[in-house]
KOLGURO-927767 format. One line per 4 residues: their letters; for each residue x, y, z of N, C-alpha, C, O. Coordinates in steps of 0.1 Angstrom, whole numbers. Atoms other than C-alpha are relative to their C-alpha. Layout:
A	X:Y:Z:X:Y:Z:X:Y:Z:X:Y:Z; ...
// end
This chain:
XXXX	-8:-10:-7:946:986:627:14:-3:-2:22:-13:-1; -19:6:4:982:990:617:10:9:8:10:21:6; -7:-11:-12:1007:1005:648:9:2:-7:14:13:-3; -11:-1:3:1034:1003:627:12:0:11:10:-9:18
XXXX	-9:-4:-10:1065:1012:651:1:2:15:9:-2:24; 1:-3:-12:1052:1026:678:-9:-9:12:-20:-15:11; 3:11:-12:1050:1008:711:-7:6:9:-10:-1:19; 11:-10:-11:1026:1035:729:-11:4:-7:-13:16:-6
XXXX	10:-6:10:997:1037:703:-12:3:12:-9:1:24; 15:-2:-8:960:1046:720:-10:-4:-12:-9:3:-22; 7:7:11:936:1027:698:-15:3:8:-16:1:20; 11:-4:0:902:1038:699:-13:-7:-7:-16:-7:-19
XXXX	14:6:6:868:1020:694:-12:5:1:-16:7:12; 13:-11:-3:836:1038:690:-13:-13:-4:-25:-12:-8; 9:12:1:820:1002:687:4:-11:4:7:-22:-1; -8:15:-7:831:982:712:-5:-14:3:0:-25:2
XXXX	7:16:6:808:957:711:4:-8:17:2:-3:28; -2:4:-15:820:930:739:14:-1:2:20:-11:5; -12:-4:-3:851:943:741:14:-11:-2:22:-14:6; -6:3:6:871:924:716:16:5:-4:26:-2:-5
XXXX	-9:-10:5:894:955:705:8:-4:16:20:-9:14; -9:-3:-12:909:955:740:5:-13:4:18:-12:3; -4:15:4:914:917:745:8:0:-10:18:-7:-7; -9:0:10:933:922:715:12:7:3:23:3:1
XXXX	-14:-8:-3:956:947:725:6:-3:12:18:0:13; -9:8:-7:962:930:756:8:-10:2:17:-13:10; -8:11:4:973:902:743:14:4:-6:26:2:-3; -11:-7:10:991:923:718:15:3:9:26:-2:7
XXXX	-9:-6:-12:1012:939:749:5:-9:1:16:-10:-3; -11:16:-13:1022:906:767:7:-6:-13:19:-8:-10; -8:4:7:1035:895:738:11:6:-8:21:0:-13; -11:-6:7:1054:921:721:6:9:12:15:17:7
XXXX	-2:-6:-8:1061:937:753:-3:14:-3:6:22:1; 6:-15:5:1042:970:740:-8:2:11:-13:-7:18; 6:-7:-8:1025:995:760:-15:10:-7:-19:21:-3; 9:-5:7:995:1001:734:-10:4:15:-11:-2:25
XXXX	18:2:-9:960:1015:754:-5:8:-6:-3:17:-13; 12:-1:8:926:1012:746:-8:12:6:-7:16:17; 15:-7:-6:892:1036:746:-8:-8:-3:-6:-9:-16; 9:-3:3:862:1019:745:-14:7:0:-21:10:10
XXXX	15:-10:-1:831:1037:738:-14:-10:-10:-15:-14:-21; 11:13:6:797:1016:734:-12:7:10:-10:11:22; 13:1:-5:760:1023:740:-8:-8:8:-19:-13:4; 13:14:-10:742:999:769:-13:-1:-8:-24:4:-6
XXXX	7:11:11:725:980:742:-5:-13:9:2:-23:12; 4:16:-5:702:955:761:0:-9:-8:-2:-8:-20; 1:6:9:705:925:755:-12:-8:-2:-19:-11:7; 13:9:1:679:903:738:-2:-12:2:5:-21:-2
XXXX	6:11:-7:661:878:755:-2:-9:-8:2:-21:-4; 7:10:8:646:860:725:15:-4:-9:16:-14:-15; -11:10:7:684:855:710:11:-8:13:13:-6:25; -5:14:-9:704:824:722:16:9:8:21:4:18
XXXX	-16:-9:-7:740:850:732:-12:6:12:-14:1:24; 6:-5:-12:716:873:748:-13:-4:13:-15:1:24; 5:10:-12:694:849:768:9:-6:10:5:-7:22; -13:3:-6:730:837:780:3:10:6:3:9:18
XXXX	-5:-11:-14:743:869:793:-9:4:6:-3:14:11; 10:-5:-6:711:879:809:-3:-11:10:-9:-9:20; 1:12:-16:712:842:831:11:4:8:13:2:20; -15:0:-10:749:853:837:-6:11:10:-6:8:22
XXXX	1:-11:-8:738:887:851:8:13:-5:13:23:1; -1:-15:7:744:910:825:-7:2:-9:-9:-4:-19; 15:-7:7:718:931:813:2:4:-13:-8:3:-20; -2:-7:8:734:948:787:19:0:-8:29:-2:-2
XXXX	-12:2:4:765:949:763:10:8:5:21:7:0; -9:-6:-4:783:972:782:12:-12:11:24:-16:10; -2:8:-5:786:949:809:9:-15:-2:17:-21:5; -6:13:7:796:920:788:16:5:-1:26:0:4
XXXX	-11:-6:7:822:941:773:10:2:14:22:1:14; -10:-7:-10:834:956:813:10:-16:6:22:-18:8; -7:19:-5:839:913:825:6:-8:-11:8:-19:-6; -8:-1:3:857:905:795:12:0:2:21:-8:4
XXXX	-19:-4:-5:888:926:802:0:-2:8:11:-8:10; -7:11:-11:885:915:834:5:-11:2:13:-13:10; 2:14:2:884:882:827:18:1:-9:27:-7:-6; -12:5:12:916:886:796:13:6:11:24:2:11
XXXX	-12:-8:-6:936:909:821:4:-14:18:15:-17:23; -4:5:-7:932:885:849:6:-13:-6:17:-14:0; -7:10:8:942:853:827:16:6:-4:26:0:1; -15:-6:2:974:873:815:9:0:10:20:-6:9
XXXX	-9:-4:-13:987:884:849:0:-13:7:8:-14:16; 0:10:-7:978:847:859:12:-10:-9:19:-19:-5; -13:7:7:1000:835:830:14:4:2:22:-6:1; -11:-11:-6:1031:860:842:5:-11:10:15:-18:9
XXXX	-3:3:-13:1027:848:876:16:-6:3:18:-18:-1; -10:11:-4:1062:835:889:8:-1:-13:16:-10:-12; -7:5:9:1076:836:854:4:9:-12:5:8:-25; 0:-15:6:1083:872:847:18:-1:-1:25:-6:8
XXXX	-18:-4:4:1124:879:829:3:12:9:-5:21:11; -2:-11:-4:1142:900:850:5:15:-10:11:25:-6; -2:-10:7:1143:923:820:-10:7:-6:-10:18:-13; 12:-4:3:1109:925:817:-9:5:13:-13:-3:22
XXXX	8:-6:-8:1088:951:839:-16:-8:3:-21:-17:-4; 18:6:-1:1049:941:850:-8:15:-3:-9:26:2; 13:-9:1:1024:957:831:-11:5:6:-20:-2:11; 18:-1:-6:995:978:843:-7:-2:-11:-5:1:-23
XXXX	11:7:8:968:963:830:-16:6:8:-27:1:7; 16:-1:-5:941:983:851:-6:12:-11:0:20:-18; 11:-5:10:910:998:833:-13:10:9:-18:6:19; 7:-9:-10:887:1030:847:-14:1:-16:-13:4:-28
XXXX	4:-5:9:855:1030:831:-15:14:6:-17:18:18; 5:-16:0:831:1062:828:-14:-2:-7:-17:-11:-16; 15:1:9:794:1069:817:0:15:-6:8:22:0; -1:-8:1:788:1099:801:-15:8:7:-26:4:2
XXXX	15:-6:-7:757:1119:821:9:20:4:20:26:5; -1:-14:-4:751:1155:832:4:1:12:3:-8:21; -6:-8:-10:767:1176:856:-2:-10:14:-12:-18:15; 2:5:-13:772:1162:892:-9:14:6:-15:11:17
XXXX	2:-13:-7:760:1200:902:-11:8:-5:-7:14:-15; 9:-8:5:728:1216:894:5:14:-7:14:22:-3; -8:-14:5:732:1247:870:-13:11:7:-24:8:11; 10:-16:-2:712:1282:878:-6:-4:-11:-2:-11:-20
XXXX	15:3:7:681:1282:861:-2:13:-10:-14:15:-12; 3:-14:7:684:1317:838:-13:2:-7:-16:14:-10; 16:-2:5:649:1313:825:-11:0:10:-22:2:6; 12:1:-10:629:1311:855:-3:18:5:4:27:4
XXXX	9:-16:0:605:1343:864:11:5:6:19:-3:11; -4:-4:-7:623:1370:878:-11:8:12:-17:19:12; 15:-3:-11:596:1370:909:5:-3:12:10:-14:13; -9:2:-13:610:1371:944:-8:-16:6:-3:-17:17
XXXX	2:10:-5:593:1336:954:5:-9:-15:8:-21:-13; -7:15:10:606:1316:918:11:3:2:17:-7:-3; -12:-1:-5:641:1332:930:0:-4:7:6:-15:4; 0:12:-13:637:1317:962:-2:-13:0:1:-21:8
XXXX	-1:17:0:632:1286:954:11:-2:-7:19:-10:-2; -9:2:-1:657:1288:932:13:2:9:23:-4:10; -11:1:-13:679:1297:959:5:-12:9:17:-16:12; 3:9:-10:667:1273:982:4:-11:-11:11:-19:-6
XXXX	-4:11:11:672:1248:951:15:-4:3:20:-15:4; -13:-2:2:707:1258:953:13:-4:15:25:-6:16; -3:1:-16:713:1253:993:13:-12:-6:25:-10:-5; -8:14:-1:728:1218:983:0:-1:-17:-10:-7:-22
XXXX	-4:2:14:740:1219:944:1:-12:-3:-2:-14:-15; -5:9:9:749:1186:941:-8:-14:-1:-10:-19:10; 10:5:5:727:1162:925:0:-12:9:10:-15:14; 4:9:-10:714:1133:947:6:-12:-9:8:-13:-21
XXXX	-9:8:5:733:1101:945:12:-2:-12:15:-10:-21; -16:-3:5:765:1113:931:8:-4:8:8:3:17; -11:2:-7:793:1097:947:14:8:-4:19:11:-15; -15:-4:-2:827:1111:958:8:-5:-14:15:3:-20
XXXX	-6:2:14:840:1097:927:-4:3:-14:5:1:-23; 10:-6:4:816:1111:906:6:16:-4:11:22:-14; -7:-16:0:827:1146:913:13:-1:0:19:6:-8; -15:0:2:860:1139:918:5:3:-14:13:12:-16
XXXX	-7:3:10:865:1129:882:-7:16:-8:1:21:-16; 9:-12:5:842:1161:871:9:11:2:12:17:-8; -10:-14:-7:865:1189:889:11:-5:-4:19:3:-6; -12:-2:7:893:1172:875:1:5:-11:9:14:-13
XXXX	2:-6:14:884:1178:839:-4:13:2:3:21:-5; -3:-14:-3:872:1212:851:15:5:2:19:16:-2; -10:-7:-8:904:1218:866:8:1:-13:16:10:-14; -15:1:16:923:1208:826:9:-9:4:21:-6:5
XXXX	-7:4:2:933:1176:834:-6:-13:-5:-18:-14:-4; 3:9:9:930:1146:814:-2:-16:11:7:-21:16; 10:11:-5:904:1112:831:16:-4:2:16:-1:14; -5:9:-1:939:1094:832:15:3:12:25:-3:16
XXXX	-15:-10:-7:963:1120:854:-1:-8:14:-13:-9:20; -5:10:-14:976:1098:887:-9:4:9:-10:16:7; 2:-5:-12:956:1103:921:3:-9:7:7:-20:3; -8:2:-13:965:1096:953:-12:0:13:-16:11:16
XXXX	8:-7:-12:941:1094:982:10:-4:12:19:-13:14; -8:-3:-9:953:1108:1013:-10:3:10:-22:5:8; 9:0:-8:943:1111:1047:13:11:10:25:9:14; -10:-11:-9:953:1147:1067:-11:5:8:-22:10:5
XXXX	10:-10:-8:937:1161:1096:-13:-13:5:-23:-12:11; 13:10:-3:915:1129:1099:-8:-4:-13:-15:-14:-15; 10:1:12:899:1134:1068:5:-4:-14:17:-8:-15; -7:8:11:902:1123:1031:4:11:-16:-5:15:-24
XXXX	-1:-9:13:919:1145:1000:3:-9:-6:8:-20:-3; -12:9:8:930:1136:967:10:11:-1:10:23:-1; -15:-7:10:966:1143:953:-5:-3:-13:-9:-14:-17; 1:5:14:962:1150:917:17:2:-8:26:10:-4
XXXX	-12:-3:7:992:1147:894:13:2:10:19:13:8; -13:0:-7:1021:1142:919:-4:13:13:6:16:20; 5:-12:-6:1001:1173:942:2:10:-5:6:20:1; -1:-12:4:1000:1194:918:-12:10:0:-11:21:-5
XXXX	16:-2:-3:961:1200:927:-1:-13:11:3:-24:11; 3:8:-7:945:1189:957:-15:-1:0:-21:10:-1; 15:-7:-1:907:1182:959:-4:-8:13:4:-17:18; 1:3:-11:889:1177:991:-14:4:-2:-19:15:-4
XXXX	15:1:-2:851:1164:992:-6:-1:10:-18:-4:11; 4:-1:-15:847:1167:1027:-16:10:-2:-20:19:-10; 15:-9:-2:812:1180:1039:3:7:12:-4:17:14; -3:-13:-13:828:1197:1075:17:0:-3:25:-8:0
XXXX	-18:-5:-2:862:1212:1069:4:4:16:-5:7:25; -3:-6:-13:881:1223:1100:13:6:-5:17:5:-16; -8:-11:1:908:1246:1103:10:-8:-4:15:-7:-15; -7:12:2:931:1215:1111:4:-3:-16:15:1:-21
XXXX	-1:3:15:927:1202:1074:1:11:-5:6:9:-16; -6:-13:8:933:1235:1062:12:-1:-3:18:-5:-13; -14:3:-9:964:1238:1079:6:-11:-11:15:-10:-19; -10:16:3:974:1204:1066:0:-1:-17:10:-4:-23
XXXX	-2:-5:10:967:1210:1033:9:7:-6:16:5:-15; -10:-17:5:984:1243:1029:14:-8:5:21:-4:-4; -13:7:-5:1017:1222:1046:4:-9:-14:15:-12:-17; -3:13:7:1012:1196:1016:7:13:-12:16:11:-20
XXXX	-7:-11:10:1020:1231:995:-4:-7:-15:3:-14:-21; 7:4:15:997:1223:962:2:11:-10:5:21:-3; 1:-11:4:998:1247:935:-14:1:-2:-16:9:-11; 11:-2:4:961:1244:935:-9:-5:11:-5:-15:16
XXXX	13:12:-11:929:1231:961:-9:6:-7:-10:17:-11; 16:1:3:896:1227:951:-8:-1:15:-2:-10:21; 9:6:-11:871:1222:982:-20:4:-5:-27:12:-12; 21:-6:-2:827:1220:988:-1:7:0:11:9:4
XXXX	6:-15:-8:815:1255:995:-7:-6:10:-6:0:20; 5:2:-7:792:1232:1015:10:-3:14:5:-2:26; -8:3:-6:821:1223:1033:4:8:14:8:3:24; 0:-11:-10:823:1255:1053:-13:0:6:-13:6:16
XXXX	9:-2:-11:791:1252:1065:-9:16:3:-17:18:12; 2:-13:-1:785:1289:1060:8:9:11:4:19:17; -8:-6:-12:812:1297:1083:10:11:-7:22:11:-4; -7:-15:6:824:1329:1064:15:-1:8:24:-1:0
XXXX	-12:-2:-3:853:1331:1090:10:-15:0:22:-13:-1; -4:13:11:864:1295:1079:9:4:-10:21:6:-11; -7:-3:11:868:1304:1049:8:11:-4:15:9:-14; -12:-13:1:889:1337:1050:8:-7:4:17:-10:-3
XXXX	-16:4:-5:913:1318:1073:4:-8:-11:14:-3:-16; 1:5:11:913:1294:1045:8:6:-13:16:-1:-19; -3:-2:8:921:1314:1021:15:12:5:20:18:-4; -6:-9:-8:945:1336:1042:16:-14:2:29:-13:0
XXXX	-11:9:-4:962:1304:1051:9:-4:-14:21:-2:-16; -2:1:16:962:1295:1014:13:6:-8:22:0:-15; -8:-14:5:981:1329:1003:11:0:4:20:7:-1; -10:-3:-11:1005:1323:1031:11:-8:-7:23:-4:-9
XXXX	-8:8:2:1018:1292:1016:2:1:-15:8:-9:-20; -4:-2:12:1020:1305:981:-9:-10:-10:-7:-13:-22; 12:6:10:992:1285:968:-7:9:-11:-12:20:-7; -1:-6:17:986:1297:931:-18:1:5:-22:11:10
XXXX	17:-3:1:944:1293:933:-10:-6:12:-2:-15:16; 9:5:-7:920:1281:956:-14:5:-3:-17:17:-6; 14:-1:6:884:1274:947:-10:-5:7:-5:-15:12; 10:3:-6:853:1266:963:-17:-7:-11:-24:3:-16
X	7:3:8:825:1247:941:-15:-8:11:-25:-13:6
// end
């Protein structure tokens, strides 16, 4: 890999293996004071019992090379910031050195089913399928990261968790979108939202509860404050 010049490359591995490429470029940083960052992308490749590495990380308590590869960078990023410590130039900033990683799987949200009979009881069920869209053990972070890339913005755009009304939003991108995974909205967090003046909110539909007049005020409130979109998922 040759960066030539530039001190903000994005280096990309589609075979990360145990996460070698990234160890490398962290080192790289601390020492040239570059701001390179990594992707990697690797298949959870168990590993093998009958070889002498993979009998080893399988006593440590990692099943699989993904794993190997995620405690790694932990491991190179905490050694770095441990070498720093107390002995940083006042001309030199502290690097982030944190790492978000991602699996690739289907939808957090069940889709409509367009092939099923058109028979008033296999409608109903899908209906009834539909009561609660969102797929069983999905966490809050899960969707979060889902409706952002819906929304057009890129896995790496700043959030913010915030707490209004009692309850918990994110800020995305400085509030330039707000999302809110709440399961009972109240008027309150509406309110408080629309004060934060987003050009955009996302919220549950479950969130209303089926409270039809909820959601007009909602959206009434929304309009008031010159909020560009509001969506319901």
């Amino acid at each position: 890999c040759v960066l030539g010049q530039d001190s903000s490359a994005i280096i990309v591995d589609f075979f990360a293996g145990s996460g070698s490429t990234a160890e490398a470029i962290l080192q790289l940083n601390a020492e040239d004071h570059t701001n390179h960052n990594f992707i990697l992308v690797q298949l959870p490749e168990p590993c093998n019992p009958k070889e002498r590495t993979g009998k080893a990380a399988l006593k440590a308590g990692f099943p699989n090379i993904v794993e190997i590869a995620k405690e790694r960078v932990r491991r190179a990023i905490k050694r770095l910031s441990s070498d720093e410590a107390g002995s940083l130039p006042f001309d030199k900033t502290v690097q982030d050195r944190g790492f978000r990683v991602f699996k690739l799987a289907e939808s957090n949200f069940t889709t409509w089913d367009a092939q099923v009979a058109h028979e008033p009881k296999a409608l109903q069920n899908q209906l009834d399928f539909h009561v609660d869209h969102i797929r069983d053990e999905r966490t809050p972070e899960d969707i979060l990261y889902e409706l952002l890339l819906k929304s057009g913005f890129p896995l790496t755009t700043p959030l913010e968790k915030q707490t209004l009304a009692g309850k918990t939003v994110y800020s995305v991108a400085g509030g330039a979108l707000v999302i809110c995974l709440e399961r009972e909205l109240t008027l309150e967090l509406i309110r408080a939202i629309a004060e934060s003046k987003p050009e955009r909110v996302v919220c549950l539909d479950e969130g209303f509860a089926g409270n039809d007049q909820l959601k007009a005020n909602a959206v009434q409130t929304f309009k008031t404050k010159g909020i560009v979109k509001f969506q319901t998922v």
